[in-house]
Backbone as CSV, one residue per row, in Angstrom:
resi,resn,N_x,N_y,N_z,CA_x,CA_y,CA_z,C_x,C_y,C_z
1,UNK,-11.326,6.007,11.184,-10.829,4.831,11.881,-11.666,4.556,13.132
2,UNK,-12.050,5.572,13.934,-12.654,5.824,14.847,-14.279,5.073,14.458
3,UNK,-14.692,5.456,13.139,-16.297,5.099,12.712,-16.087,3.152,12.677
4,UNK,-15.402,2.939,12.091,-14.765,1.412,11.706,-14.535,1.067,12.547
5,UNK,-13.751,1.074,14.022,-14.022,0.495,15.328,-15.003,0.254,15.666
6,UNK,-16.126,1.322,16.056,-17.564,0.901,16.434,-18.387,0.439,15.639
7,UNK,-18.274,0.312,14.160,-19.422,0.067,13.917,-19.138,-1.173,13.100
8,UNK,-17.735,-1.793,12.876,-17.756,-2.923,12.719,-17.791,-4.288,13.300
9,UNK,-18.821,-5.184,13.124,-19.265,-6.431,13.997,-17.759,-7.285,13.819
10,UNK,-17.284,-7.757,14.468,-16.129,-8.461,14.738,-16.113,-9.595,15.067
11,UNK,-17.357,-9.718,15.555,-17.531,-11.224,16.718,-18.202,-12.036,15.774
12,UNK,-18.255,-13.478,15.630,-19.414,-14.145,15.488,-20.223,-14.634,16.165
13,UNK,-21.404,-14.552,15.762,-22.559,-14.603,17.309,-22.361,-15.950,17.313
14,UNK,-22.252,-16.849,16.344,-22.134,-18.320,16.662,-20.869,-19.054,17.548
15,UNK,-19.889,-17.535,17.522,-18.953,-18.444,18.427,-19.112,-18.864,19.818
16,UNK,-18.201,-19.332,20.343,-18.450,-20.011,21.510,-18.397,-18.794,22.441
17,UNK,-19.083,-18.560,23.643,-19.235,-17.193,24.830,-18.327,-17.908,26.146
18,UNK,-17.741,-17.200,26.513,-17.204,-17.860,27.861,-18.084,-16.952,28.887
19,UNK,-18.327,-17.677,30.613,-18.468,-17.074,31.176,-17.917,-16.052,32.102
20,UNK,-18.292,-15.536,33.132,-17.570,-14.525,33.633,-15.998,-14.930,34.317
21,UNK,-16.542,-16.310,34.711,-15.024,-17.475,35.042,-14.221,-17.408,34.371
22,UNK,-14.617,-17.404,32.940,-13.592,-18.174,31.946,-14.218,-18.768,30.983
23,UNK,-14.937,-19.671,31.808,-15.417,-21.304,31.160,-16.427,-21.344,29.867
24,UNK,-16.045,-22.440,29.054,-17.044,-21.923,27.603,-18.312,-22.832,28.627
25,UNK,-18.946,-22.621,27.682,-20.348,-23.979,27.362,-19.597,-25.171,27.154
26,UNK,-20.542,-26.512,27.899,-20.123,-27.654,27.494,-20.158,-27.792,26.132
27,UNK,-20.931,-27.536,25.249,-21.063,-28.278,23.860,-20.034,-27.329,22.752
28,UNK,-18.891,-26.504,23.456,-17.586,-26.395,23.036,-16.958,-27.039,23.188
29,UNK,-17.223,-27.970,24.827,-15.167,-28.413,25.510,-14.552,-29.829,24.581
30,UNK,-15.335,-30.584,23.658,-14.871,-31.416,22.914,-14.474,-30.531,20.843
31,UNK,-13.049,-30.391,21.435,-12.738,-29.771,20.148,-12.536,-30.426,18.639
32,UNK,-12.468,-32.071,19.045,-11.933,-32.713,18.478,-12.752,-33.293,17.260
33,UNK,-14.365,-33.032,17.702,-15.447,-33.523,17.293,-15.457,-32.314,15.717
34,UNK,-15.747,-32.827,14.886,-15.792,-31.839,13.583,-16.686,-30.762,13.325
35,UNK,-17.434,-31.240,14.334,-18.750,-30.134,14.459,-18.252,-28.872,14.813
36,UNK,-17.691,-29.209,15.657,-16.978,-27.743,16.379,-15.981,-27.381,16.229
37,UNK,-15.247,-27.640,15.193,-13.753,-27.193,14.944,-13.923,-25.791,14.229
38,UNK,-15.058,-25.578,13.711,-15.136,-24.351,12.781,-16.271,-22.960,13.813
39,UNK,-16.202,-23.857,14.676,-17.397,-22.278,15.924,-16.029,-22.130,16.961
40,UNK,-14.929,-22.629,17.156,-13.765,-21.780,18.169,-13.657,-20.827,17.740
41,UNK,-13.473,-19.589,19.129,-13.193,-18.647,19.150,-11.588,-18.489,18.291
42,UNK,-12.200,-17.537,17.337,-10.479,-16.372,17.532,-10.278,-14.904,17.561
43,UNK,-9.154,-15.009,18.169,-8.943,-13.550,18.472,-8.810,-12.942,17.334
44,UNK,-8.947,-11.390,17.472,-8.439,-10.668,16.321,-7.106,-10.380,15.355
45,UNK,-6.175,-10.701,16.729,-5.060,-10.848,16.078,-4.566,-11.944,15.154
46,UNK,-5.310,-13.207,15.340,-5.449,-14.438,14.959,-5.844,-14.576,13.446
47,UNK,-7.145,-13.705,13.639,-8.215,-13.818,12.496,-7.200,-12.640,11.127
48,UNK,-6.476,-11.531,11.756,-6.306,-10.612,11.086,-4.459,-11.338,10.710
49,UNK,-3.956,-12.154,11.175,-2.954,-13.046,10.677,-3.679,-13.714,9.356
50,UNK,-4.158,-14.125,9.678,-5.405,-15.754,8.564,-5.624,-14.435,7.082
51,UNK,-5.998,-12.943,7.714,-6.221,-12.507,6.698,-5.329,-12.024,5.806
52,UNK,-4.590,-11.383,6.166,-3.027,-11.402,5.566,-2.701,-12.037,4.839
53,UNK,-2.562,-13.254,5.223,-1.873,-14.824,4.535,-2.748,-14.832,3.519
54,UNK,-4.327,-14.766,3.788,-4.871,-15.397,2.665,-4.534,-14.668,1.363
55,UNK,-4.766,-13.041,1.945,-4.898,-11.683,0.554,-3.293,-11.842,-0.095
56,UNK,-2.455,-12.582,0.766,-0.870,-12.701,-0.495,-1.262,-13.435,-1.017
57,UNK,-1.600,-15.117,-0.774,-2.277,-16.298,-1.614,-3.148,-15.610,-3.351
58,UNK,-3.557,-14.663,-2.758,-5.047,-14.340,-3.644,-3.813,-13.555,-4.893
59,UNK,-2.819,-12.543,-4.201,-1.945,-11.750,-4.941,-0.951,-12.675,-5.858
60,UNK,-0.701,-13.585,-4.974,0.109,-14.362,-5.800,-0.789,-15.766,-6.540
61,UNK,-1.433,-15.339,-6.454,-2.710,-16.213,-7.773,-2.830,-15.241,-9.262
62,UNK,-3.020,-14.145,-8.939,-3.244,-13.317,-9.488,-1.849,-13.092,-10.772
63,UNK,-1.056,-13.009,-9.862,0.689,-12.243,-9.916,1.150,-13.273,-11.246
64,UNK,0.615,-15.043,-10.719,1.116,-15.881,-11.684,0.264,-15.977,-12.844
65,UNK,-0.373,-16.009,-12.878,-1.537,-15.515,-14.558,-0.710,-14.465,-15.025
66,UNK,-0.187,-13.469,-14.358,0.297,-12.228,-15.092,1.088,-12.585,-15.630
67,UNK,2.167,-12.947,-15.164,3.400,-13.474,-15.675,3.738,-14.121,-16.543
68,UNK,2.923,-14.478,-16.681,3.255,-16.097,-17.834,3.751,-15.282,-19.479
69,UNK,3.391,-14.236,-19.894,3.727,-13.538,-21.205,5.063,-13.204,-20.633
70,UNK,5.994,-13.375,-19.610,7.180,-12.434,-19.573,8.031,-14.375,-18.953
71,UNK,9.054,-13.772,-18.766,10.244,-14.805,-18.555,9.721,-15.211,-17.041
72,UNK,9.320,-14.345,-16.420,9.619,-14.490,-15.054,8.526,-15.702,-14.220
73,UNK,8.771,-16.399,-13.834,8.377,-17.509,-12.695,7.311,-16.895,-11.969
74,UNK,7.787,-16.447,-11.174,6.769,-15.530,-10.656,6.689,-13.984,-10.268
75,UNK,6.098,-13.751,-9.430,6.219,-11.906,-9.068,7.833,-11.423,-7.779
76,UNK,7.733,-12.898,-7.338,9.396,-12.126,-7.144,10.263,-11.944,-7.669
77,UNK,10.475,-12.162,-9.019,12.053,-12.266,-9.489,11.921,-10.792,-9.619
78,UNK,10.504,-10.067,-10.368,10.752,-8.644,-10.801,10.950,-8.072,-9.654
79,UNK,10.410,-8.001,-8.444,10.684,-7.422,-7.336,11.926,-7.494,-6.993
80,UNK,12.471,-8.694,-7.099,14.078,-8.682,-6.679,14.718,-7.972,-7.315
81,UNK,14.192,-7.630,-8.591,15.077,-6.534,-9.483,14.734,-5.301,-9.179
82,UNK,13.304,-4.933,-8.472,12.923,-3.063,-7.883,13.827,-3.271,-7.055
83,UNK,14.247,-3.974,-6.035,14.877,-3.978,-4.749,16.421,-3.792,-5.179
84,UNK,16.516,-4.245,-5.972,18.325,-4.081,-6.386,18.268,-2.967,-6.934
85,UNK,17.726,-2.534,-7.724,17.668,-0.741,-8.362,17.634,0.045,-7.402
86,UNK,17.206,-0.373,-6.068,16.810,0.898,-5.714,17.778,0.851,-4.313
87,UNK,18.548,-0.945,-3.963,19.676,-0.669,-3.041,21.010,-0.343,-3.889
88,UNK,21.437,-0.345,-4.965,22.151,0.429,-6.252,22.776,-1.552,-6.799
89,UNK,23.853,-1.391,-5.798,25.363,-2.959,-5.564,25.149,-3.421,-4.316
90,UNK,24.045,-4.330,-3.982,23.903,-4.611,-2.332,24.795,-6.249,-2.644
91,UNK,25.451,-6.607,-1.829,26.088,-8.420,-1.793,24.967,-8.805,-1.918
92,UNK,24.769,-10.260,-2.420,24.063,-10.865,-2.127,23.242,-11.374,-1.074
93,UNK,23.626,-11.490,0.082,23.149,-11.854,1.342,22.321,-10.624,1.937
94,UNK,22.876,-9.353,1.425,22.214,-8.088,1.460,20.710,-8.207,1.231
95,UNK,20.623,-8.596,-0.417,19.139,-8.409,-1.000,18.428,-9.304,-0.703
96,UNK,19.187,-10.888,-0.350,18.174,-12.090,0.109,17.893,-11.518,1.579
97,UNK,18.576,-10.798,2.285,17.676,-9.705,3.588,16.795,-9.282,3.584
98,UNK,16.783,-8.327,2.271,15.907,-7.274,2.062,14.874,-7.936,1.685
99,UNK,14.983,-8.928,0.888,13.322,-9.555,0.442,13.105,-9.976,1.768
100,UNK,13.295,-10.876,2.936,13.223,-11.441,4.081,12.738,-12.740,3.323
101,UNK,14.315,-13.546,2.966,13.771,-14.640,2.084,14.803,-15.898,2.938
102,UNK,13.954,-16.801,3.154,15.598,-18.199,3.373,16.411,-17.805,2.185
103,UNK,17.870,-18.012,3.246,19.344,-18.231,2.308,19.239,-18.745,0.785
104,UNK,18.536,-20.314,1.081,18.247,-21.081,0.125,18.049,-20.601,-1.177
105,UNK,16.184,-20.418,-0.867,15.666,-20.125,-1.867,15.430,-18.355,-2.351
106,UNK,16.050,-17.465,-1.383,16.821,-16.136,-2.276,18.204,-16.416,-3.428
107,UNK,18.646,-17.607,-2.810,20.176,-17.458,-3.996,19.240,-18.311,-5.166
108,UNK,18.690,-18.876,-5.299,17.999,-19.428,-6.290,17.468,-18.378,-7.165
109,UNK,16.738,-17.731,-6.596,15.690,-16.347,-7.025,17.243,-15.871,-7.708
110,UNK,18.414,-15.460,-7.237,19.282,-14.525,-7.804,20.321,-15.154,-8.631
111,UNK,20.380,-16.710,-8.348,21.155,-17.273,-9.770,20.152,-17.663,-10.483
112,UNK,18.219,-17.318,-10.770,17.814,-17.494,-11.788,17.870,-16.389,-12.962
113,UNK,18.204,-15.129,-12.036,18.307,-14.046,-12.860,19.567,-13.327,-13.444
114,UNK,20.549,-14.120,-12.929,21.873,-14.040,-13.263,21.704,-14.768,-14.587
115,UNK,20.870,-16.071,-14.689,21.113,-16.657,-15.747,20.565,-16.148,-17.172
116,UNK,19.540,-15.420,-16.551,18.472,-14.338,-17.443,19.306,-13.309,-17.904
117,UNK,20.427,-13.243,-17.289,21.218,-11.878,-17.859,20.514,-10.709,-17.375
118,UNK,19.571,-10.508,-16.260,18.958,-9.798,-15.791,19.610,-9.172,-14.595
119,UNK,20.201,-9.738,-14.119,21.393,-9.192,-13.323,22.436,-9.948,-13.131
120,UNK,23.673,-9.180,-12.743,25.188,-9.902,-12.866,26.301,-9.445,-11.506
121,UNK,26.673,-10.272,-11.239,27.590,-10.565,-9.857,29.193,-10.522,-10.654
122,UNK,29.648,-9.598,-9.626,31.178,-9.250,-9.514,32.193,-9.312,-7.874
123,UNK,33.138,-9.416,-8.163,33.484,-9.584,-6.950,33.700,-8.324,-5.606
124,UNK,32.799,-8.368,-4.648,33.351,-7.259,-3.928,34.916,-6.558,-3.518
125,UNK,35.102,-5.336,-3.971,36.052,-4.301,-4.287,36.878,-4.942,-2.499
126,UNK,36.329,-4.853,-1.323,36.701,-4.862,0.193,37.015,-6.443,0.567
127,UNK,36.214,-6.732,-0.037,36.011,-9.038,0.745,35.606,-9.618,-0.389
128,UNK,36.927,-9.937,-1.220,37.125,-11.056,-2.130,36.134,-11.837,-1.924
129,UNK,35.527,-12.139,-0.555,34.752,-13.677,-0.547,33.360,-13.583,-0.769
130,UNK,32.975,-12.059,-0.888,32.073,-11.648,-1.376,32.045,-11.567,-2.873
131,UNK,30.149,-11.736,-3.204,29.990,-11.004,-4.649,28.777,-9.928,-3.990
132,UNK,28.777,-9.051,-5.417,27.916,-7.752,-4.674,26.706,-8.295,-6.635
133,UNK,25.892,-7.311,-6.291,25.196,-7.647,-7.636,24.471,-6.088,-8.274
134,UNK,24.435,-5.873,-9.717,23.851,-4.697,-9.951,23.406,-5.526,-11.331
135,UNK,21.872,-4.447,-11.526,21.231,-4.948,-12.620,21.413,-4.803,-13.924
136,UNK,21.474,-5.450,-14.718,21.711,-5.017,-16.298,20.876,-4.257,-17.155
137,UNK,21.309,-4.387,-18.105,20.641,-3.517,-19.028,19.209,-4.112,-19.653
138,UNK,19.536,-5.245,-19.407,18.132,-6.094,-19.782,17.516,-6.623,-18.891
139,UNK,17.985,-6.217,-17.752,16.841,-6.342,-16.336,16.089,-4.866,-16.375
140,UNK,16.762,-3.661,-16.677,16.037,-2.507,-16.513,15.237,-2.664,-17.518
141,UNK,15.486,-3.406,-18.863,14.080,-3.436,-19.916,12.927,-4.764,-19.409
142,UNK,13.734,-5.286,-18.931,12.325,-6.283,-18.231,11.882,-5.574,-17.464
143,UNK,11.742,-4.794,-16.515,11.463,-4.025,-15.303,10.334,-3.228,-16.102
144,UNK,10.823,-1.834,-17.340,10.038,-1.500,-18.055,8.857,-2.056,-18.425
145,UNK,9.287,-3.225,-18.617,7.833,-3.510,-19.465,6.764,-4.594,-18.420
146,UNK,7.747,-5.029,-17.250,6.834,-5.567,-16.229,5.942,-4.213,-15.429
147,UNK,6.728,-3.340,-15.345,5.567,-2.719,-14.301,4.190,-2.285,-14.648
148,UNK,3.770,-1.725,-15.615,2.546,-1.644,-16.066,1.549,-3.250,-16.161
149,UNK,2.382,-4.256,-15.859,1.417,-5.292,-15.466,1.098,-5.558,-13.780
150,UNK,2.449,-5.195,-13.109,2.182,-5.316,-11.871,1.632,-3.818,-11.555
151,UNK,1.268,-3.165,-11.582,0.101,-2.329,-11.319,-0.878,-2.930,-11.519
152,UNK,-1.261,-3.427,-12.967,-2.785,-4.081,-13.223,-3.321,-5.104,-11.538
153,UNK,-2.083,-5.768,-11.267,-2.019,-6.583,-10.310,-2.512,-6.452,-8.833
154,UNK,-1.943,-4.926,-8.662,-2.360,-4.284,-7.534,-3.845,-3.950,-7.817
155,UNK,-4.269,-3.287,-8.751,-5.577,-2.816,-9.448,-6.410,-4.071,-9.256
156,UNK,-6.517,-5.057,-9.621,-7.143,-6.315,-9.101,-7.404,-7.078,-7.543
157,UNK,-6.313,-6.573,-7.099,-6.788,-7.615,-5.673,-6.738,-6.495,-5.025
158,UNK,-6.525,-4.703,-4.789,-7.767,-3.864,-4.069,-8.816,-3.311,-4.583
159,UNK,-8.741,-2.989,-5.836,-10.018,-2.037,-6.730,-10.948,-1.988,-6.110
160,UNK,-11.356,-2.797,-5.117,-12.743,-2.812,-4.870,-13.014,-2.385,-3.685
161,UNK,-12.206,-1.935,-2.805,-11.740,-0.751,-1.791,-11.573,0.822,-2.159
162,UNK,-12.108,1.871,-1.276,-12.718,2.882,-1.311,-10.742,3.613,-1.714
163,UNK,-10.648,4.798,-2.051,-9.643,5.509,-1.937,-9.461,5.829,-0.498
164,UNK,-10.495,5.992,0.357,-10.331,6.254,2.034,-9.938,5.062,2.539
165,UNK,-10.361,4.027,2.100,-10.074,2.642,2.649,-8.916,2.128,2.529
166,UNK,-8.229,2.349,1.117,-6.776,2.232,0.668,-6.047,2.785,1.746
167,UNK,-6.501,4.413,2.180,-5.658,5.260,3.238,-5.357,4.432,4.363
168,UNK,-6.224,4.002,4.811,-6.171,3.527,6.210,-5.761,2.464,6.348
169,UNK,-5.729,1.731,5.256,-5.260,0.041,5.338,-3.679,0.628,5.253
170,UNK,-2.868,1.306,4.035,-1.759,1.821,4.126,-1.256,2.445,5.424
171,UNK,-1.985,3.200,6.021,-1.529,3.523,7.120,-1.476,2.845,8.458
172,UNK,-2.045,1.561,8.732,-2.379,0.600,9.656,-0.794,-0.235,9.205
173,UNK,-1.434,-0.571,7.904,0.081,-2.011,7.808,1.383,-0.836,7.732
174,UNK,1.203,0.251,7.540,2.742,1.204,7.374,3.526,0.802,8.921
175,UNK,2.563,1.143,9.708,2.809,1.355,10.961,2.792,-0.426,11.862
176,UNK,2.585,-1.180,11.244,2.976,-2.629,11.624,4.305,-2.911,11.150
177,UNK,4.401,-2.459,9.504,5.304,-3.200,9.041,7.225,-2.174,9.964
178,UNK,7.404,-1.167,9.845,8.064,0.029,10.739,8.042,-0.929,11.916
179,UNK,7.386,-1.304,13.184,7.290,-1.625,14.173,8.050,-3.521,13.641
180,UNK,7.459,-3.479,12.793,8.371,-5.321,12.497,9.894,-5.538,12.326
181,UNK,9.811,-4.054,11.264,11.239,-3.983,10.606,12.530,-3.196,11.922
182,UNK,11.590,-3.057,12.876,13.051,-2.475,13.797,13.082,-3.619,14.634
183,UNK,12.530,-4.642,14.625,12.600,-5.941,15.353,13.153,-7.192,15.085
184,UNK,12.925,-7.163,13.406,13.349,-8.345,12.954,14.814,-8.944,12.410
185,UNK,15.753,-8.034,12.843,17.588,-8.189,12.469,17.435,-9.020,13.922
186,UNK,17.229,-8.356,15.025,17.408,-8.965,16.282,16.659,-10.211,16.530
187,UNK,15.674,-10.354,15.931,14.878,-11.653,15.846,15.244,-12.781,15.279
188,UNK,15.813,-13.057,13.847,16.276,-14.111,12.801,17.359,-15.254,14.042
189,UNK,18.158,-14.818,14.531,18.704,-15.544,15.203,18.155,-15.774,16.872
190,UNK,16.949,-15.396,17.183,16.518,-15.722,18.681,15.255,-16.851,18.149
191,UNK,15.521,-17.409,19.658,13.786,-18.553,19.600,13.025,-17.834,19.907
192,UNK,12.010,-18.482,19.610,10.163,-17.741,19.836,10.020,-17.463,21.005
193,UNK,10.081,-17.778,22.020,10.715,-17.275,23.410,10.509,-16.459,23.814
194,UNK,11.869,-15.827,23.391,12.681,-14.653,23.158,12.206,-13.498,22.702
195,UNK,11.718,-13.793,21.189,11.095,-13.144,20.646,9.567,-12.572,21.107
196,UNK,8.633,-13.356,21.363,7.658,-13.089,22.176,7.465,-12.178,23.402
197,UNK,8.499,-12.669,24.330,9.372,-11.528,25.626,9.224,-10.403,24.821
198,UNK,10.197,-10.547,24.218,10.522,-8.816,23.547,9.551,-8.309,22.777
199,UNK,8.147,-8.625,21.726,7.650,-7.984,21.226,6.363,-7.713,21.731
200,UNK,5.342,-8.348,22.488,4.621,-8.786,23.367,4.515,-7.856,24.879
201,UNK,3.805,-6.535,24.770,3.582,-5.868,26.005,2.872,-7.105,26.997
202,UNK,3.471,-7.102,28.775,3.181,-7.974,29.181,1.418,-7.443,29.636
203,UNK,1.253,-8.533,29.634,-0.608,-8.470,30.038,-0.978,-8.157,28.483
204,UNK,-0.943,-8.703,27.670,-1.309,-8.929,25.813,-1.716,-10.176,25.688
205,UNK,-1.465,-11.554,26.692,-2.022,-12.641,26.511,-3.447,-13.071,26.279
């Protein structure tokens, strides 16, 4: 990790340099001009957001080619079904948590698979006004026979990363995603604000 700090170039030499002030070069300060919309600076945190986003895009390009031989829409419905196997009878509002999905379009995801007979809702034993959900017998055979494709899946959009490289990327996002997940119950209901205050060591601007 230590070798990959120093010896990876980060910067682009074409971006814009500020001086010791602050101040870029004039033939930055008009952003508006098209020329220069693509030489602004970004930060790393910026650039390593952009990358993220893009490598799910690429997964879920991938994910939907796979799919198309099985029932499923796309690569979440099967996931919604690892996630219910493995929270056993979570309510509903439970597992649309656990994916970190809008209300909306998680109950969609879970009355498409209700309709699949892939999983089935009963009424919670404690709060009538609840339903809780556990998977069927023909969600665990879809599951079977999906996972050996979603491996292929994974096998495609890293293969081409070292087994050391796998390590460290796992261990970088392990340790983001841990640091997200003890933040984000308290977050869903605060503004950006708020949120920022609280996650944001001050002097990080």
């Amino acid at each position: 990790m230590h070798y990959l700090t120093e010896n990876t170039q980060t910067v682009n030499p074409d971006s814009p340099v500020a001086s010791p002030e602050g101040k870029r070069h004039e033939k930055w300060n008009n952003l508006l001009d098209p020329a220069n919309r693509s030489l602004t600076t970004m930060r790393p945190e910026v650039r390593l957001a952009a990358l993220v986003g893009r490598l799910s895009k690429y997964a879920g390009f991938y994910s939907k080619k796979a799919m198309q031989p099985f029932q499923f829409r796309s690569l979440d419905e099967p996931v919604y079904l690892l996630a219910l196997m493995q929270m056993g009878n979570p309510k509903k509002s439970e597992l649309i948590y656990e994916m970190m999905a809008e209300f909306a379009s998680g109950i969609d995801v879970v009355n498409r698979l209700i309709g699949m007979g892939f999983m089935e809702e009963y009424p919670d034993e404690h709060d009538r006004r609840s339903k809780r959900l556990r998977i069927t017998q023909a969600g665990l055979h879809a599951i079977q026979e999906c996972l050996p494709v979603m491996n292929q899946i994974a096998d495609v959009a890293y293969s081409s990363l070292t087994d050391h490289e796998k390590a460290v990327m796992v261990q970088i996002l392990d340790k983001l995603d841990r640091y997200h997940a003890d933040h984000y119950r308290e977050s869903r209901n605060a503004g950006f604000d708020e949120v920022y205050e609280r996650m944001v060591p001050h002097g990080s601007d």
